[in-house]
Structure formats: C-alpha cells, structure tokens
C-alpha positions, 0 to 999 in steps of 0.5 A: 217168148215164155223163156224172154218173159221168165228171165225178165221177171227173174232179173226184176225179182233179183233187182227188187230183193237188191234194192230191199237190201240196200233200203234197210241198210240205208235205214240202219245206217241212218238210225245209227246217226240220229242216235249219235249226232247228240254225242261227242262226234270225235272230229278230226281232220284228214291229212288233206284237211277234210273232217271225219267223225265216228259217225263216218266210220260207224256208218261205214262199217254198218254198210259194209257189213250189211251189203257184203253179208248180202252180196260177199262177191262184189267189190267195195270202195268207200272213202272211209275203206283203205282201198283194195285194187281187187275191186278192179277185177271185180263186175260188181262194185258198191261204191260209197261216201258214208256222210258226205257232207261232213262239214255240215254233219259237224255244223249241225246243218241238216244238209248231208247224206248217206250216198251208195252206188252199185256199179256194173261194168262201170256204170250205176245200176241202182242207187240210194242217197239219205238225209237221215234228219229230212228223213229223205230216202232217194232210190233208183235202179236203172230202167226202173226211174227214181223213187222218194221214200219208197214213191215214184218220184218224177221232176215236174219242175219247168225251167224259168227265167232264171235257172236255180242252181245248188252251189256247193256252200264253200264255193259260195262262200268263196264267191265262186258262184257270184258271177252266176247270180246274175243270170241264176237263183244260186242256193248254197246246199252242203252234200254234192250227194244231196243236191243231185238228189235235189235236182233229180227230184225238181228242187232245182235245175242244176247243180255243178261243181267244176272242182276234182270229185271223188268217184264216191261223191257222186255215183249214186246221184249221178244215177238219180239223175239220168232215171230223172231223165236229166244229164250229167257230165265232167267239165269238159262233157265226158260220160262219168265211168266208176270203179277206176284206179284213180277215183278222182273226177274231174267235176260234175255237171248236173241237170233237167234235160231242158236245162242242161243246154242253158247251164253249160252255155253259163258256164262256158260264158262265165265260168271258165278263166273267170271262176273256177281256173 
C-alpha cells in the first residue's frame, strides 16, 4: 500500500516538474511574440499557400530548445521542423504548431495561439494552448482537468436552445456554415487550437472542422477538451491516435458532453453532401 502510495506521489511530482517546463516555455515563447508583432513579420507563403512568418520559426526554436533541453530523449513533430521518423520509435512525443492561426497573427486578430501536446503511446498526456495577446494559458495533464492561467478551470456552460459553435473564419467566409445558423449561434474564431481551448472552458459548445487537419493542430485541444469532460472525434466518430506517419486527420468534432449528441446529429443532417463534400 505504502509502495502504491510513493510511486503515485513520484509520478504527480515528475508530472508537475513537466508541466512547470512546458508553462515557461509557453511563456517565453509568447513574450517572443509580443516583442516581435510590431516588427516586420517577413511573411511568405508555403508551397501549399499557407503563411508562415519569422515569428513561427522563432517560436518554434524557442520551444524546441526549451523542451529538448529539458526532455533530450523524447520525440519532436512541429509543423515548422522537417520531419524525422525517428519520432515513431519514440514513447514520448512533443507535438507542436508554434502559431496556429497564421492568418490571424498576419491579420492582426488576436485569435491565434501557441499549441503544444505531449503524446504517449499515442495519446495526449499533458497539453498547453496560449494566446499570448488575451494572455490566456489553457493547460492540462490527463486525470489531472484543465487549468486557466494556473486555476482549475471547469465548463459551467449549459447547452441552450440554440447551440454556439466556433467556425473556422475561412469556412464561414466561404459559407460553409451558413446552413448551420439556422439551427446554431455560429461565431467565426481563427486558430482550431484555440477555439477547442474555447470549448473546453464553456465559451461555447462545440466547434468542428470536417476538413483534413494536421496532427499538430489539434493534440493539444483535443486533451483540453476530454479533461473538460467533453468529446472529441474525426468526421466519421473515430478516437484521434498521434504520432503517426501520416500526420494528416480526417477533421475534428469538438464539444461538452451534453452537446455532443446534438452537434453530430446537425452535421449528419446538414452537413454531409450538403456542405463540407
């Protein structure tokens, strides 16, 4: 029982000295791009026409520097990191999106973040989201719920009449979610990272994106989310596993518990042949 004891206390402290490594670095990767976002930004655009600026490379190497020095024997995918299949072999993997939601960053909309995942055997075990302009720090450690700038953050939002879903702002634009506003309170929210943040913590009920996604889009919200107590799914229903060799996912569904059921009765209603195929 004492031996039970000892190695459950000895995991907390390890987990809590992982955590305190992943908040300062959060932290100084976000002062990185508060001192930077009055600067040229240097933007270009990826061969598949996504932006990138310096300040995505920059929070990148601070990150990686920062965790690697910290955890030398994990594995590390970052969209701004050529890959390395070692990280396959790997138990432990920090996966990371250091500013998702360039669009935003470059449009001057504080709606982007910072998004980092530890992943075990395939699953999130701890994660951090920042929006280093809100100065909003969303963390969490699985079994442990979902903390706000360093306070228990739980979702005390009740699902209404009508559901309020975060859209991706270029798929409301688009007007893919326009058969939706019918039946929902559609707010367009820039960074995926972000609006799971949102959810976990009762901003809203849902969010979903039933487009392709990268693995380092949403690892560390979709673990903000289930320690919130809600759910998350591809488009077809299927558990999200990370750290595989195609990082790509094929969407996300995103919300409370009590909603969930109401958001993917919608979207097989609406959304399928309608919309998003």
């Amino acid at each position: 029982m004492k031996g039970t004891i000892y190695r459950g206390l000895l995991l907390y402290a390890v987990m809590k000295d992982e955590m305190d490594q992943l908040r300062k670095a959060m932290q100084r990767a976000g002062k990185s791009v508060l001192q930077s976002i009055t600067n040229d930004l240097n933007t270009k655009c990826k061969a598949n026409g996504d932006l990138v600026t310096r300040i995505d490379f920059e929070v990148n190497r601070i990150l990686k520097e920062c965790l690697m020095k910290n955890f030398p024997e994990d594995g590390w995918l970052s969209e701004e990191t050529l890959d390395s299949r070692d990280r396959l072999k790997k138990k432990r993997v920090w996966i990371v999106d250091p500013i998702d939601g360039t669009k935003e960053l470059v449009g001057g909309i504080p709606e982007f973040a910072i998004s980092v995942a530890l992943v075990q055997d395939q699953r999130p075990v701890m994660a951090a989201v920042y929006n280093p302009i809100t100065d909003e720090l969303f963390t969490a450690s699985r079994g442990e719920g979902i903390w706000l700038n360093g306070e228990p953050s739980r979702s005390g939002r009740l699902v209404g009449e009508r559901l309020v879903i975060l859209a991706s702002r270029s798929e409301f634009k688009n007007g893919k979610f326009k058969p939706f506003e019918r039946y929902a309170e559609v707010r367009p929210v820039g960074s995926i990272a972000y609006k799971l943040a949102l959810v976990a913590t009762g901003k809203a009920d849902a969010t979903f994106s039933l487009e392709p996604k990268n693995e380092w889009d949403i690892a560390a919200g979709v673990l903000l989310v289930e320690e919130s107590g809600g759910r998350t799914a591809d488009r077809e229903g299927i558990s999200f596993l990370f750290n595989r060799a195609n990082t790509l996912v094929n969407g996300i569904v995103a919300a409370r518990a009590d909603a969930y059921a109401k958001v993917e009765t919608l979207i097989k209603g609406r959304g399928r042949g309608q919309i998003f195929c």
